[in-house]
NURO-159748 format. One record per residue (C-alpha): residue in one letter; x, y negated, z. Coordinates in steps of 0.02 Angstrom, whole numbers, always signed. Layout:
N
<"A"; <X; Y; Z>>
...
This chain:
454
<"X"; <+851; -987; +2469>>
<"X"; <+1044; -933; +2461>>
<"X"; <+1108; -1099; +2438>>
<"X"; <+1244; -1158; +2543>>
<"X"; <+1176; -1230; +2710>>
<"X"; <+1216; -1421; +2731>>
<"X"; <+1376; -1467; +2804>>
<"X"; <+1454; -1521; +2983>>
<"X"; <+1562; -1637; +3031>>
<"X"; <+1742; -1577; +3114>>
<"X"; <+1826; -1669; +3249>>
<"X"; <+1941; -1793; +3167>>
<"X"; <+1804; -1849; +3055>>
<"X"; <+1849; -1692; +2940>>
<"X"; <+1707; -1585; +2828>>
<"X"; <+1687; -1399; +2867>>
<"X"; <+1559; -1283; +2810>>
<"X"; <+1455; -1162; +2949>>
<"X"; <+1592; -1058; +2993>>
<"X"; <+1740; -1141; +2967>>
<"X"; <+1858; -1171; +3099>>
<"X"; <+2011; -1278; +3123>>
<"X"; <+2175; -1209; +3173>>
<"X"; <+2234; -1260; +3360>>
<"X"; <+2419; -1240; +3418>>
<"X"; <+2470; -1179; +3254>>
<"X"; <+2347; -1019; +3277>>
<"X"; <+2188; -1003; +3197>>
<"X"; <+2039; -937; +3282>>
<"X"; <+1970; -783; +3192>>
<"X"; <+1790; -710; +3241>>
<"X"; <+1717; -537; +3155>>
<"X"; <+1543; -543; +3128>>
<"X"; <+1427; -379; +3106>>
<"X"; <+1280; -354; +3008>>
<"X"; <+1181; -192; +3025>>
<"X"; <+1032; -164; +2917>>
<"X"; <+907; -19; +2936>>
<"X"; <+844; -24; +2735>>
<"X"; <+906; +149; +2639>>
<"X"; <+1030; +252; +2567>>
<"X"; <+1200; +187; +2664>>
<"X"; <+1321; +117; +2585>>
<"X"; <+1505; +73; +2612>>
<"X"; <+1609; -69; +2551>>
<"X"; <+1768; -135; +2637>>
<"X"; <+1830; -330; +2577>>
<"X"; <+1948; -461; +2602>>
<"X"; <+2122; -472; +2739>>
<"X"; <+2107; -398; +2896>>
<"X"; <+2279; -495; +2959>>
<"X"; <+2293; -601; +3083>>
<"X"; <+2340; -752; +3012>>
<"X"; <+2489; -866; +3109>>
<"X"; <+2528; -1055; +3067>>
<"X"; <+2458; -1137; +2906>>
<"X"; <+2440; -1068; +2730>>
<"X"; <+2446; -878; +2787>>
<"X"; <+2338; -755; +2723>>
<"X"; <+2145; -752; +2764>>
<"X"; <+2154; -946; +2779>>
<"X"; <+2088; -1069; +2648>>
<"X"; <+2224; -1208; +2561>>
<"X"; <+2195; -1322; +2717>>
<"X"; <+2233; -1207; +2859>>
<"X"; <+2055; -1132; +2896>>
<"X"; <+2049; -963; +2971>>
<"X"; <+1897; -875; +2893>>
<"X"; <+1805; -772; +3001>>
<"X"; <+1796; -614; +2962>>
<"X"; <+1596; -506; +2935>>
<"X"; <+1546; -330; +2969>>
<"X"; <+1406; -279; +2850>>
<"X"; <+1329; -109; +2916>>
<"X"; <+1192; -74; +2784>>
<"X"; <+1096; +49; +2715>>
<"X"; <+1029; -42; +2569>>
<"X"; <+1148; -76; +2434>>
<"X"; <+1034; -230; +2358>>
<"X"; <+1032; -319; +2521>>
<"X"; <+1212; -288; +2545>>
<"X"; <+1288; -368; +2372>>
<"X"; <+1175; -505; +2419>>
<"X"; <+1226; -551; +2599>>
<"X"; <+1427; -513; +2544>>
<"X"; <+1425; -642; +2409>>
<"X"; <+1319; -742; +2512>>
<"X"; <+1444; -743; +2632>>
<"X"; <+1610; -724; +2525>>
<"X"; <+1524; -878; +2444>>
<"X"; <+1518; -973; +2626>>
<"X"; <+1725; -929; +2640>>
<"X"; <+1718; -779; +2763>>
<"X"; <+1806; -614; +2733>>
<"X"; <+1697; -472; +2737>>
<"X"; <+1682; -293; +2802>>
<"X"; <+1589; -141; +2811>>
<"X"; <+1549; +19; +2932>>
<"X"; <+1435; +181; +2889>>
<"X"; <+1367; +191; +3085>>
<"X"; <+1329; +136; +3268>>
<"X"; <+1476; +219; +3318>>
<"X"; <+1589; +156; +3197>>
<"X"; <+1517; -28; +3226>>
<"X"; <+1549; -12; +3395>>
<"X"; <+1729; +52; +3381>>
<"X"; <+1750; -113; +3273>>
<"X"; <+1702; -201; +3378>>
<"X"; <+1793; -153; +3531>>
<"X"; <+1959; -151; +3436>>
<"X"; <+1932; -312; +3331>>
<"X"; <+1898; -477; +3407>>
<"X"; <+1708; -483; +3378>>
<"X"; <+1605; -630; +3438>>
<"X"; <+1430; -602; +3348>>
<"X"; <+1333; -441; +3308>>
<"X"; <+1184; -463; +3190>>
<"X"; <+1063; -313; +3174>>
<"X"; <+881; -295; +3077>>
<"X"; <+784; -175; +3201>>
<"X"; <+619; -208; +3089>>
<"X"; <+637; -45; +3022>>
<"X"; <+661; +61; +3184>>
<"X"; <+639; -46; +3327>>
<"X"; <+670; +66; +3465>>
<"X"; <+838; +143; +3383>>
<"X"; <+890; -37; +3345>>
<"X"; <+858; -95; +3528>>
<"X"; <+960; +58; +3620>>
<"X"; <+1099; +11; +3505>>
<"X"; <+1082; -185; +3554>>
<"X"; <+1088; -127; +3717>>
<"X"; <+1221; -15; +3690>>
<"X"; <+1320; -153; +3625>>
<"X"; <+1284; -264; +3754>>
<"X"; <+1328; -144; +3903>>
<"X"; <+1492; -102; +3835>>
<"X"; <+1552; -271; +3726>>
<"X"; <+1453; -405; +3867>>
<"X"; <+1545; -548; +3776>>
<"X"; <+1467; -520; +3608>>
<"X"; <+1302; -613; +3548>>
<"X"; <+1179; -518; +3445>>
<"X"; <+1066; -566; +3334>>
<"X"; <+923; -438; +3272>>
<"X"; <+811; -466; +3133>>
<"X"; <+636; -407; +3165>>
<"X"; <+455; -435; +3087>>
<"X"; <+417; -631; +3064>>
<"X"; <+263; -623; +3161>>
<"X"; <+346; -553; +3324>>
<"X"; <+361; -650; +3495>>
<"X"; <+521; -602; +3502>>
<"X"; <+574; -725; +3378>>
<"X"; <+536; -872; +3517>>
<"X"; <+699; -818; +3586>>
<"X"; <+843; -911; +3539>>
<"X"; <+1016; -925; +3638>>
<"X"; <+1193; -942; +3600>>
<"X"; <+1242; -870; +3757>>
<"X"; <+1342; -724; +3741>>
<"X"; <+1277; -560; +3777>>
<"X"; <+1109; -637; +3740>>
<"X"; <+995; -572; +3590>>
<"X"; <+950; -696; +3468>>
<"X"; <+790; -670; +3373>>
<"X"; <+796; -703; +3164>>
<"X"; <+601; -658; +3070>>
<"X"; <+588; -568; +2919>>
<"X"; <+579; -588; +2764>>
<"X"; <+741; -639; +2801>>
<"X"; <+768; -826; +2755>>
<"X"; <+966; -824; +2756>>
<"X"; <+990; -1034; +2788>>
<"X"; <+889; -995; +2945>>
<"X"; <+1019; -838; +2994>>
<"X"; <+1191; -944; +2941>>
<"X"; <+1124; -1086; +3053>>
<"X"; <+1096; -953; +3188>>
<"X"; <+1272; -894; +3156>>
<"X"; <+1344; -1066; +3151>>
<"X"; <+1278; -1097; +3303>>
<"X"; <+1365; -980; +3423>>
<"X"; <+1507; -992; +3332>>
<"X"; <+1489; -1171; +3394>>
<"X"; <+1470; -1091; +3543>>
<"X"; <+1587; -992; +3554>>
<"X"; <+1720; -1102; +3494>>
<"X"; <+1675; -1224; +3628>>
<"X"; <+1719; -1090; +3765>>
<"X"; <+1865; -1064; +3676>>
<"X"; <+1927; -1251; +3696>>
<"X"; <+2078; -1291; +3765>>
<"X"; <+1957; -1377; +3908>>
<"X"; <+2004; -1362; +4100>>
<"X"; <+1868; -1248; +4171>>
<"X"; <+1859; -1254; +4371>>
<"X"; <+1772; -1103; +4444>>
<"X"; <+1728; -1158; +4625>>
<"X"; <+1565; -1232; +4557>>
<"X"; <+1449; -1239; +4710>>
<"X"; <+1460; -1403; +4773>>
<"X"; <+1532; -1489; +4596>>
<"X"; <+1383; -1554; +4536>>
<"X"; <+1286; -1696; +4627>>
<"X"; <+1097; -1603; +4687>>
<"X"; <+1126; -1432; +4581>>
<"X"; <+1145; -1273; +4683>>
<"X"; <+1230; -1124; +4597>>
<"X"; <+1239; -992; +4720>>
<"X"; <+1162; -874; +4614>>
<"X"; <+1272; -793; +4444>>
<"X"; <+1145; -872; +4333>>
<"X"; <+1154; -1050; +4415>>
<"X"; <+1341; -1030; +4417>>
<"X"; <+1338; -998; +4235>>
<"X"; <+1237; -1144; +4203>>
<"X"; <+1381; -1260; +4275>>
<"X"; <+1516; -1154; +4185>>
<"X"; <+1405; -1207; +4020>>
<"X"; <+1406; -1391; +4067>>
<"X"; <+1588; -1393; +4120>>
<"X"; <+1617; -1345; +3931>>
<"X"; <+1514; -1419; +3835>>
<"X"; <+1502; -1596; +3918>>
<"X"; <+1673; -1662; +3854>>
<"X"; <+1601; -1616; +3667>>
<"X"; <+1472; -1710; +3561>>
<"X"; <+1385; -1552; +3527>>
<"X"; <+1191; -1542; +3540>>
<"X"; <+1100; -1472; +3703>>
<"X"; <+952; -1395; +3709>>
<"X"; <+899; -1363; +3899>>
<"X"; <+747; -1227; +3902>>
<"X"; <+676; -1182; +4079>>
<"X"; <+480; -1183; +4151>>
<"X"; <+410; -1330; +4212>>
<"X"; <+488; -1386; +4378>>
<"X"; <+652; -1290; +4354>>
<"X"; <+728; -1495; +4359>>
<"X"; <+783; -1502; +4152>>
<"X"; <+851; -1669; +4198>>
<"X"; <+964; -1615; +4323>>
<"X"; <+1086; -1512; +4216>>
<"X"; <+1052; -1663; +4073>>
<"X"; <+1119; -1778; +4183>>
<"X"; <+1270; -1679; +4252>>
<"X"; <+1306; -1658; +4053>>
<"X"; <+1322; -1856; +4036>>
<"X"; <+1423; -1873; +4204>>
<"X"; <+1553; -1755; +4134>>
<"X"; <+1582; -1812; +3981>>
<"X"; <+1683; -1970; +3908>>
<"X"; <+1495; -2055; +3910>>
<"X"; <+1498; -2066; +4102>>
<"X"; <+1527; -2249; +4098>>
<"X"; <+1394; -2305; +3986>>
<"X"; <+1214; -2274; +4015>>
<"X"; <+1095; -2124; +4048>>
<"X"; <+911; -2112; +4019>>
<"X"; <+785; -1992; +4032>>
<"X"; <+624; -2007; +3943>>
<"X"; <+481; -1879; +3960>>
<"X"; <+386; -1857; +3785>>
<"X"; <+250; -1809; +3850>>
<"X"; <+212; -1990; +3945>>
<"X"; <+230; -2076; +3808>>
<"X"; <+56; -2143; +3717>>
<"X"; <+49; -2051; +3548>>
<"X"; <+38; -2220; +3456>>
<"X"; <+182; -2304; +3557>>
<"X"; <+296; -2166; +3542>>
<"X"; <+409; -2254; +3416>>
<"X"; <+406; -2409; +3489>>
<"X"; <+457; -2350; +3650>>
<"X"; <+587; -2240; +3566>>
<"X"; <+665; -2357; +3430>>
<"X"; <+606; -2534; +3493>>
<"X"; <+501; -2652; +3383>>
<"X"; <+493; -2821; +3293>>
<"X"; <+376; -2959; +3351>>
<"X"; <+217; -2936; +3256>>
<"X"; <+245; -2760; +3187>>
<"X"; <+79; -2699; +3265>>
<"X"; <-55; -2778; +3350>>
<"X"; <+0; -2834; +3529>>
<"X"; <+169; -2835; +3471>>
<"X"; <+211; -3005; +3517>>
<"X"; <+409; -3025; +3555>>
<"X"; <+521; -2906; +3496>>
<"X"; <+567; -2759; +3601>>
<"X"; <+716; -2633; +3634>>
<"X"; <+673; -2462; +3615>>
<"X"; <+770; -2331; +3741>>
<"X"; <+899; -2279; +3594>>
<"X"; <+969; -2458; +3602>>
<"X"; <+977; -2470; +3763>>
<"X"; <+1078; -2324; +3786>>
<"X"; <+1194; -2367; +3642>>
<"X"; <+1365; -2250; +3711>>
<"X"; <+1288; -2167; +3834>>
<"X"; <+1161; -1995; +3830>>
<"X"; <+985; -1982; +3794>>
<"X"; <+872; -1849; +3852>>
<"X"; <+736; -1800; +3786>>
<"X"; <+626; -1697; +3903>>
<"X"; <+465; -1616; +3828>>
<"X"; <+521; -1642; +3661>>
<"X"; <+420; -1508; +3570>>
<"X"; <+283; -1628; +3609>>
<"X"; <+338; -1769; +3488>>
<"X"; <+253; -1791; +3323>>
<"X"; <+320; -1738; +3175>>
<"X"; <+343; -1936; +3118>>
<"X"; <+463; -1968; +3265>>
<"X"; <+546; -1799; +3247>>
<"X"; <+594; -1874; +3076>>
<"X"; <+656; -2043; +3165>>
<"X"; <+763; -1929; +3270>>
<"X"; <+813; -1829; +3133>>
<"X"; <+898; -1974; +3058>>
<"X"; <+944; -2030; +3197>>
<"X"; <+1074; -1873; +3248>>
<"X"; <+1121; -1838; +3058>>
<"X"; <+1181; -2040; +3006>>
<"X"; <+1190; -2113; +3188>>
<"X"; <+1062; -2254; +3139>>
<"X"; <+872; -2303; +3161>>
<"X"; <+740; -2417; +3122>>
<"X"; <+641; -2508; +3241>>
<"X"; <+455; -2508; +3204>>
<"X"; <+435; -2647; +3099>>
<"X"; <+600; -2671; +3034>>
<"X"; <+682; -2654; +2859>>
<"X"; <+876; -2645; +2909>>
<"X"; <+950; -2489; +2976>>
<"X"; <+1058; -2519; +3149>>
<"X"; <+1201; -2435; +3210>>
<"X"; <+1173; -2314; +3388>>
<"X"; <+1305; -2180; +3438>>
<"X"; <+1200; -2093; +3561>>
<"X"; <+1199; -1926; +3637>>
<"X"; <+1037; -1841; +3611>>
<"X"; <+998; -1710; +3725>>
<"X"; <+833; -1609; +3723>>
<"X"; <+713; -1518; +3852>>
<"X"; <+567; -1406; +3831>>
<"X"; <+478; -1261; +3911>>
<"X"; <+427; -1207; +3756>>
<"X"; <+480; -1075; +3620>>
<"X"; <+559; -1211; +3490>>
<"X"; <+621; -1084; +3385>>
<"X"; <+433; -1014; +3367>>
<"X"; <+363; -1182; +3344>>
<"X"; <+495; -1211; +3198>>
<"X"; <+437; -1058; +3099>>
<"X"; <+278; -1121; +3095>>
<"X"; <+307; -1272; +3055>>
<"X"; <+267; -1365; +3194>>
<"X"; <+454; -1441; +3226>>
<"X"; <+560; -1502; +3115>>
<"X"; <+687; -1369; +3089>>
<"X"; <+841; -1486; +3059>>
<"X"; <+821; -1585; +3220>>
<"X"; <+791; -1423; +3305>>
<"X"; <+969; -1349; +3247>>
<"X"; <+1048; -1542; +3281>>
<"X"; <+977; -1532; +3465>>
<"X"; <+1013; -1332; +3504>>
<"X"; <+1187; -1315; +3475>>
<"X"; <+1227; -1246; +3653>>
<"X"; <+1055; -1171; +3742>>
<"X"; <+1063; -1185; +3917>>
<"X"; <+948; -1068; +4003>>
<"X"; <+888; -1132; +4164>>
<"X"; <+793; -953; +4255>>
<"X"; <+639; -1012; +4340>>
<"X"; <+681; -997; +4552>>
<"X"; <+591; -799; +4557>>
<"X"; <+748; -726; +4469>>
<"X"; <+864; -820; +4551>>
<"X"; <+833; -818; +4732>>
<"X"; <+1001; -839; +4819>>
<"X"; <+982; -1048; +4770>>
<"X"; <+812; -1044; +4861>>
<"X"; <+886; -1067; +5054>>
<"X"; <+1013; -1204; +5002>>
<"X"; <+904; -1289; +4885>>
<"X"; <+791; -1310; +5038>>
<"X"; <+936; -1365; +5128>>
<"X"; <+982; -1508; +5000>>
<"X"; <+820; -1560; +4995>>
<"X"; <+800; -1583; +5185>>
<"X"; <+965; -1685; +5190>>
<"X"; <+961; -1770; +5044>>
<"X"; <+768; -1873; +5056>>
<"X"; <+786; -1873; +5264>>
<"X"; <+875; -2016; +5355>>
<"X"; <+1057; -2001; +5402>>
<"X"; <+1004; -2027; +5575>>
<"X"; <+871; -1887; +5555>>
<"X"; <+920; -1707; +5625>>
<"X"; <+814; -1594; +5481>>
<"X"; <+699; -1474; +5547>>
<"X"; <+741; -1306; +5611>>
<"X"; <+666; -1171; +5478>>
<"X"; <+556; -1020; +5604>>
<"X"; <+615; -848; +5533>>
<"X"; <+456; -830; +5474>>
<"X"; <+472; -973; +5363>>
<"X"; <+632; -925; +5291>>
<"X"; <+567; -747; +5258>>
<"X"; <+400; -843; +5157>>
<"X"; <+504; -940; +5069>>
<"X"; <+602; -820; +5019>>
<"X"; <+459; -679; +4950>>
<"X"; <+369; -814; +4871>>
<"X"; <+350; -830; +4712>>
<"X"; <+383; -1023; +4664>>
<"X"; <+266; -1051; +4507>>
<"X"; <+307; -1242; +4503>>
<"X"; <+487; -1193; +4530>>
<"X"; <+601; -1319; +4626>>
<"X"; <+471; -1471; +4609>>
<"X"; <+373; -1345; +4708>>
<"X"; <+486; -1305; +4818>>
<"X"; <+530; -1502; +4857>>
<"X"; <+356; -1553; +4875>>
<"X"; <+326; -1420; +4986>>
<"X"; <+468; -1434; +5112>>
<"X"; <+434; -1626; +5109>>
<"X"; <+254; -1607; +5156>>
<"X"; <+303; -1476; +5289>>
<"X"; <+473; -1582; +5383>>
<"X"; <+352; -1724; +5381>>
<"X"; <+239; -1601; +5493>>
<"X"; <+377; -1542; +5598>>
<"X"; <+457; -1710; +5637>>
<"X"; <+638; -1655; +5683>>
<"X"; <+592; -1500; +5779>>
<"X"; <+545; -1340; +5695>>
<"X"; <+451; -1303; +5528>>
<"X"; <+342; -1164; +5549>>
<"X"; <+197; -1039; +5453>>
<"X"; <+69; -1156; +5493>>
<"X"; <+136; -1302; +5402>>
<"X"; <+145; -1222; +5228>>
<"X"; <+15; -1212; +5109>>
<"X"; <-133; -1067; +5141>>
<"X"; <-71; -982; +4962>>
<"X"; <+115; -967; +5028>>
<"X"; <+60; -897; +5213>>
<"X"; <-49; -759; +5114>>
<"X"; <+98; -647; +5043>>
């Protein structure tokens, strides 16, 4: 249960354990992590170099030039404390401690703090006012709270900063170091040295981002599309996953090569693999010529997986293998082949939950969800509505077609409604209603009877 979580490759082909970053420009990267557990007595311990370290060698850096990121225990039980310090010390970081909330928070406005992890099992309402206390005054900083391991709350998962991330207890302390290594993944990737344009509306073919969380979205893909880093897009059904998947691929150094999307939930339970990894003439019945599976045919280019959380657990095995060596199998076959493919994933579903209970495999999960992108459903984000209905009319009408006028009415409706299918929704109805107008002007009548009752 304490044992060192597997490790990562580095750029350059170098090793690096979860938390371990790589000096760039002669300056290592430092990030100060806090723990603050609700538990007992309190208890006080202050460890390892506080200095800034410049160039190679200096101190708080490892024999190959690795800044270790500092910690910031705040604890009041002294078991749990020793643990998670020579858990940690053990894992390379440099550790710390406060007594309080207030002196937590004065650490972490003075030292460069990226990650705040708190266990509110204990007192959940003084634990959340001092999350939210963090988060109103230190915005940049991700949290992580532990909390009871039957609580929705852990189906919320995000690297995002400023966002609370979700960890169940009895605390299983792989499952919080991946947590941790991924926003400092994260985080690490905002920090890159990677030209960040912020005029976004308009950058990215059929994605509007008038609205701060749409805009933040694109920010996210400008990021982390020039990395190999896994993606996990999350959203409600309609909210166009493949969109922001496919503006991923056309940004990165994979644009060339090819993109395909395949939706998991299509696929025939017993043809899943084959459709997946391809298959050898005679491996099943009806199998009679062999067949290329979507992974080979997208050999350099990006792969998403939409729906994923609906795979079996056989194929979330394939997959596993598939991200960790950069090989598969095709159904039938007895020699391992050779894919470098971007694996991207999709769901409208808590993955995080569905890991705990076992129901996805928990090292494809953290292979996939290295950035979470957050895509809000079109009811808390309602400045895209009016453009997205105004991409929609002049992107799927003729170039010699004027698009329909919208009555004020109509714009009012479409702006009060709700959108439960989200921008499908949205398309299918303004389709359905231009096709009505025909070039003059789209009014009450020609919307569905549920949007005219609001």
């Amino acid at each position: 249960m304490f044992g060192p979580p597997s490790r990562t490759s580095a750029p350059g082909g170098r090793v690096h354990s979860p938390g371990v970053r790589f000096a760039r420009g002669g300056k290592a990267w430092r990030a100060v992590f806090v723990l603050y557990i609700f538990d007992g007595a309190r208890y006080v311990e202050k460890r390892g170099n506080r200095g800034r370290r410049e160039g190679v060698g200096g101190p708080g850096c490892s024999e190959r030039g690795v800044a270790m990121p500092e910690i910031l225990l705040l604890a009041d039980s002294e078991k749990t404390l020793s643990i998670l310090m020579t858990l940690l010390k053990a894992e390379g970081y440099d550790v710390e401690s406060a007594t309080d909330m207030a002196g937590a928070i004065k650490l972490i406005k003075s030292d460069d703090v990226q990650i705040l992890i708190t266990d509110i099992a204990a007192d959940v309402e003084r634990g959340e006012a001092f999350i939210e206390q963090v988060r109103q005054e230190c915005p940049t900083v991700s949290c992580i709270a532990l909390v009871p391991a039957d609580s929705p709350k852990t189906a919320v998962t995000t690297a995002t900063p400023g966002a609370v991330n979700y960890v169940g207890k009895p605390l299983k302390v792989d499952q919080l170091l991946l947590t941790v290594q991924s926003v400092m993944e994260y985080n690490e990737t905002l920090g890159m040295d990677t030209p960040v344009q912020l005029g976004l509306a308009g950058k990215f073919d059929n994605i509007v981002a008038e609205s701060p969380a749409m805009r933040h979205v694109c920010e996210m893909i400008e990021r982390v599309a020039p990395t190999d880093i896994g993606v996990l897009i999350h959203g409600e059904p309609g909210t166009e996953k493949h969109l922001i998947a496919e503006a991923v691929h056309q940004h990165s150094s994979r644009r060339g090569n090819t993109f395909l999307i395949a939706n998991c939930l299509e696929f025939h339970e017993e043809l899943i693999d084959s459709e997946l990894f391809g298959h050898l003439k005679g491996a099943f019945k009806g199998a009679v010529s062999n067949k290329k599976g979507l992974v080979q045919s997208c050999i350099g280019g990006t792969l998403f997986l939409d729906d994923v959380d609906s795979l079996p657990p056989e194929t979330q095995a394939r997959l596993r293998v598939l991200l960790k060596d950069k090989q598969f199998r095709q159904v039938g076959g007895k020699d391992a082949l050779e894919a470098d493919v971007r694996l991207l994933g999709g769901t409208s579903r808590p993955l995080a939950q569905l890991v705990q209970s076992g129901k996805f495999d928990r090292d494809l999960y953290v292979g996939l969800s290295g950035i979470a992108i957050e895509i809000k459903p079109l009811r808390e984000r309602r400045e895209d509505i009016l453009p997205l209905v105004d991409l929609v009319l002049r992107r799927d009408l003729a170039d010699d077609t004027d698009p329909p006028r919208l009555d004020p009415q109509v714009t009012h409706i479409f702006q009060q409604y709700a959108w439960p299918g989200n921008i499908a929704e949205l398309e299918r109805t303004v389709l359905r209603a231009s096709a009505q107008a025909a070039g003059g002007t789209l009014t009450p009548e020609m919307l569905p009877p549920e949007m005219r009752k609001g």
